[in-house]
C-alpha positions in Angstrom: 15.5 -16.2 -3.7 16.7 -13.1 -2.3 18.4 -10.7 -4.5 21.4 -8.2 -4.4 20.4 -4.7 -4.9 23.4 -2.9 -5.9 21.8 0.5 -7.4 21.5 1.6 -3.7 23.7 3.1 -1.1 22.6 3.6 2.8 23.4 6.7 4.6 23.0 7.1 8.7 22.1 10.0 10.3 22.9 10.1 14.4 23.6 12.4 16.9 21.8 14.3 19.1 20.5 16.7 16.1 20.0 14.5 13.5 16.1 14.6 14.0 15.8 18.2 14.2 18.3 18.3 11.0 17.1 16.4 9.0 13.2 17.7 9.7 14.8 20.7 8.3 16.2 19.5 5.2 14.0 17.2 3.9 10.4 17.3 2.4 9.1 14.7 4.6 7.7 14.8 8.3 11.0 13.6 9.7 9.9 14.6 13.5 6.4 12.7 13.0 8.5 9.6 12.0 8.9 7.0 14.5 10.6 3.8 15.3 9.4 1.2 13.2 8.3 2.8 10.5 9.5 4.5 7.1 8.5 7.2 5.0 9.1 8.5 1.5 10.9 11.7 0.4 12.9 14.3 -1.3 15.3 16.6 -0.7 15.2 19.7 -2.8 17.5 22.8 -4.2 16.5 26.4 -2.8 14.0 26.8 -6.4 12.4 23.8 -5.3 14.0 21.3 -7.3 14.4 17.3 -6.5 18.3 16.4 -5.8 16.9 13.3 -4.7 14.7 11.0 -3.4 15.0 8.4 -0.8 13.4 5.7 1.8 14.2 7.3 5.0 13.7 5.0 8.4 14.3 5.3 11.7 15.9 2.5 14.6 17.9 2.4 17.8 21.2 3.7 16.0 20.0 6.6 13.6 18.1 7.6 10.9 18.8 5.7 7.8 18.2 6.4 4.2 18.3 4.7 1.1 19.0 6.5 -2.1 20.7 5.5 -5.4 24.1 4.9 -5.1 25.1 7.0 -8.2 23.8 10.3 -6.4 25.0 8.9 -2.6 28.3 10.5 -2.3 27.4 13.7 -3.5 24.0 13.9 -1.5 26.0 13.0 1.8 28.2 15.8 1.1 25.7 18.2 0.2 24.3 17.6 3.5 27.4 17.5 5.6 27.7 21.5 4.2 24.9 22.4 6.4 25.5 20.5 9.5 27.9 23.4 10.8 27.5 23.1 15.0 24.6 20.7 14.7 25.5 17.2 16.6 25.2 15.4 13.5 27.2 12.4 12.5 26.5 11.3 8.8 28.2 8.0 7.0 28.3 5.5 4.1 26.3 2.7 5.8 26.9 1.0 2.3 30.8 -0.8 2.7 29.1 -2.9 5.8 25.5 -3.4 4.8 23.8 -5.2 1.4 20.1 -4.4 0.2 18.5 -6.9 -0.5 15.0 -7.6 -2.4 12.7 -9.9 -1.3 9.4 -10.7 -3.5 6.9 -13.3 -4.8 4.6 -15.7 -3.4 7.4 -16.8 -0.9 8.5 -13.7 0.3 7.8 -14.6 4.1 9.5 -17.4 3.9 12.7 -16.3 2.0 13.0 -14.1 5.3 13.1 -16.8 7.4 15.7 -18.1 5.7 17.6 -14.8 6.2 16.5 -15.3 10.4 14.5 -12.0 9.8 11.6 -10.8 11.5 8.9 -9.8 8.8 6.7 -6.2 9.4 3.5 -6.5 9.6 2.5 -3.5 7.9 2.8 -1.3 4.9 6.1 0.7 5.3 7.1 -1.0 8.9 10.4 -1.9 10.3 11.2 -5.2 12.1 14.7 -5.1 13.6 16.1 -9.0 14.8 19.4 -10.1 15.1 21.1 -7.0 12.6 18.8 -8.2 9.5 16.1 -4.7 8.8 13.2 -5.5 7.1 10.6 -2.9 5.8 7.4 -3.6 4.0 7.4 -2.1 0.9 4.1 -1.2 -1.8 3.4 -4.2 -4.2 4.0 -6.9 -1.7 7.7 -6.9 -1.5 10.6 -6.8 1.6 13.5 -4.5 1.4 16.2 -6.5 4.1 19.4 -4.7 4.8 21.7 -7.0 6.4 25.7 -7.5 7.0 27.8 -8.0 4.3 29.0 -10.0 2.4 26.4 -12.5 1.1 27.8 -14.8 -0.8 26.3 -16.4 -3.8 23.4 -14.1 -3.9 22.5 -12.9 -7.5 21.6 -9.6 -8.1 18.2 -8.1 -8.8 18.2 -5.0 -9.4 16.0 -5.3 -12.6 13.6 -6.8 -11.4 13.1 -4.6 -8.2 13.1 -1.5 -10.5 10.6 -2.8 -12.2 8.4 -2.9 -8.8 9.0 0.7 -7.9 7.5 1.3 -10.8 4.8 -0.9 -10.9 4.4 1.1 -7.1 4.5 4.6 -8.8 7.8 4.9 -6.4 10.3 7.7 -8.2 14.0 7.9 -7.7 15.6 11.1 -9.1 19.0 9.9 -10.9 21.7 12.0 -12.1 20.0 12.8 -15.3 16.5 14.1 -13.9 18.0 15.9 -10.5 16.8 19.8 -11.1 13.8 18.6 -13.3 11.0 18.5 -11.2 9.5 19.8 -8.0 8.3 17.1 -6.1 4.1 17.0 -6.8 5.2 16.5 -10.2 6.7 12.9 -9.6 3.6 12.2 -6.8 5.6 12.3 -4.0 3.0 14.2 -2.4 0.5 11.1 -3.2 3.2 8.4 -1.3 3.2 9.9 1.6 7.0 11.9 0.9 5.6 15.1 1.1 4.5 18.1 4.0 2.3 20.7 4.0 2.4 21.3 7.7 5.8 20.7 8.8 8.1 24.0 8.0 10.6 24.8 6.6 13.4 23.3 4.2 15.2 24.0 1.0 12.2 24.9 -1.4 9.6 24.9 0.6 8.0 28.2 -0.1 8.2 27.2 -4.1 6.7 23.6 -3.2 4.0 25.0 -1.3 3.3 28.1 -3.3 2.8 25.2 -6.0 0.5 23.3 -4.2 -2.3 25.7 -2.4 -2.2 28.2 -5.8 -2.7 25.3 -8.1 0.1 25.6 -10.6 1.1 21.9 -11.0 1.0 21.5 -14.7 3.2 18.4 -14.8 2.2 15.3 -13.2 3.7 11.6 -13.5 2.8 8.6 -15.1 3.6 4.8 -15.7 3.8 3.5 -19.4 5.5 1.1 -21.4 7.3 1.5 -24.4 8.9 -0.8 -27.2 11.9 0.4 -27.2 15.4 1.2 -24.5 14.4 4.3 -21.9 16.3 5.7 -20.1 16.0 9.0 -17.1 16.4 12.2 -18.7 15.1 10.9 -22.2 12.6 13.3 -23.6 8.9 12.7 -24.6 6.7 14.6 -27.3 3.1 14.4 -28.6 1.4 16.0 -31.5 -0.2 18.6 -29.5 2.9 20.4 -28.5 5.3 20.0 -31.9 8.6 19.7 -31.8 8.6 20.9 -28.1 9.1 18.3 -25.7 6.6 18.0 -23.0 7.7 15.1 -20.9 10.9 13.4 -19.4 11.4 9.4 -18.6 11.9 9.2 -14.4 12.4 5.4 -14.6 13.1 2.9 -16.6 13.5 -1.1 -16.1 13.4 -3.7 -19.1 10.1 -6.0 -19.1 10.1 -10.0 -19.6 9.3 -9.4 -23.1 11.8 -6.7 -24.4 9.9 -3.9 -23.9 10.7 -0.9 -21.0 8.5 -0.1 -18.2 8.7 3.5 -17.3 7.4 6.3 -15.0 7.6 9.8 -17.0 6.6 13.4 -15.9 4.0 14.7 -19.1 2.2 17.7 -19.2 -1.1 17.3 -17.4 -3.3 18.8 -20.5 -1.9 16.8 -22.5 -2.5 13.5 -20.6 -4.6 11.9 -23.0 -2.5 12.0 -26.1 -0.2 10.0 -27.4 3.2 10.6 -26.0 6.4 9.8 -28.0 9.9 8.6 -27.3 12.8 10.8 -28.3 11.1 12.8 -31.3 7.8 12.8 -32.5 8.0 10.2 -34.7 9.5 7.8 -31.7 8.2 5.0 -30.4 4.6 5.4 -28.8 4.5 4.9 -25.1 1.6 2.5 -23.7 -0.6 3.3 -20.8 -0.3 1.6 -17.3 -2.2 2.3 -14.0 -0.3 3.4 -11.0 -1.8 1.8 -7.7 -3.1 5.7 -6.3 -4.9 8.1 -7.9 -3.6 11.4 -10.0 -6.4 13.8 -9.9 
């Protein structure tokens, strides 16, 4: 059945501005976005650094993003520094509206239930009767409807564990600063612009793109033992230096962690560690896009 997703908050964006605001704060082509469909991105420090990512849509009332509710508050104010004249309104969507997951073999019918119209493509929107509903990577529904819902059980396990699966980072309190944004493939989701112009970063993030000098890249493993972001990961290769950081984590079925983690691209092939070099050995797993 449907489930609670209480690891996110929403933020709107409206005004007369907001496009033109928000195309020049964020690493995504916010003016190329339109109505009915969503987009991944980030939004960076002035060295090029992730502060966050996010799920960023657009509808009759706004722009709205979806970001982690630990980092929410302090993104939203962040933001509101730069608005200055702009006519920008941004607020906490998250007091009225619930996220809520939708997956398995019954997805479509599980939004019925909710008397929601279902996208019919990767990343589209379908507006009906104040239930939103994008399509999301690895055949899933994110619904944002009125609150409350009563009797719904959370889920926000489980959908973590799909955003990985998806290759879908969210930058956390303990990995914002770590990582420019090729290094957790936002550029390979679709959260990333070469051609738009400027924003915080942008001369770094580009600079790192067309000269090449992406030495990090990220991945999605599995380890035997509790992961969480900001944990660091070592291999043979590089000693007692750590060359990797855990992104992600969500507990698998059987115990284990799933994970995404930024490693260093040379040493992609060895055997990557948890905590030390004598830590648990993280596992292997394909991402749904390609690295190279």
């Amino acid at each position: 059945m449907p489930a609670l997703l209480p690891q996110w908050s929403l933020l709107r964006f409206s005004g007369a501005d907001a496009q033109a605001f928000l195309h020049g704060q964020l690493t995504c082509d916010v003016a190329a976005l339109q109505a009915g469909s969503s987009s991944y991105g980030g939004y960076c420090t002035a060295k090029g650094r992730l502060l966050a990512t996010f799920l960023l849509w657009l509808s009759a009332d706004g722009y709205t993003m979806l970001l982690p509710a630990a980092l929410a508050e302090a993104i939203r104010k962040r933001l509101t520094m730069y608005v200055l004249r702009s006519k920008v309104t941004i607020e906490d969507l998250t007091p009225e509206r619930a996220c809520v997951g939708v997956f398995g073999v019954d997805a479509a019918q599980q939004l019925a239930d909710l008397g929601a119209a279902i996208p019919q493509r990767r990343h589209g929107v379908a507006v009906r009767d104040g239930v939103t509903v994008i399509e999301l990577p690895v055949q899933r529904y994110l619904a944002v409807l009125p609150r409350p819902q009563a009797g719904m059980a959370e889920g926000g396990e489980a959908w973590a564990a799909l955003d990985i699966a998806a290759g879908i980072p969210f930058i956390l309190p303990a990995t914002q600063e770590e990582f420019v944004p090729q290094m957790v493939n936002l550029d390979l989701i679709g959260g990333l612009s070469y051609t738009k112009g400027c924003y915080p970063g942008q001369e770094i993030v580009a600079r790192t793109h067309y000269l090449g000098r992406l030495k990090q890249r990220m991945c999605r493993a599995r380890v035997s033992a509790p992961a969480a972001p900001g944990d660091k990961l070592y291999c043979a290769e590089l000693g007692e230096q750590s060359g990797g950081m855990i992104v992600n984590s969500a507990l698998a079925h059987d115990g284990r962690c799933d994970v995404l983690a930024v490693i260093q691209t040379a040493q992609a092939a060895a055997a990557w560690h948890l905590g030390s070099l004598h830590g648990p050995t993280l596992e292997p797993a394909p991402l749904p896009y390609t690295t190279n």
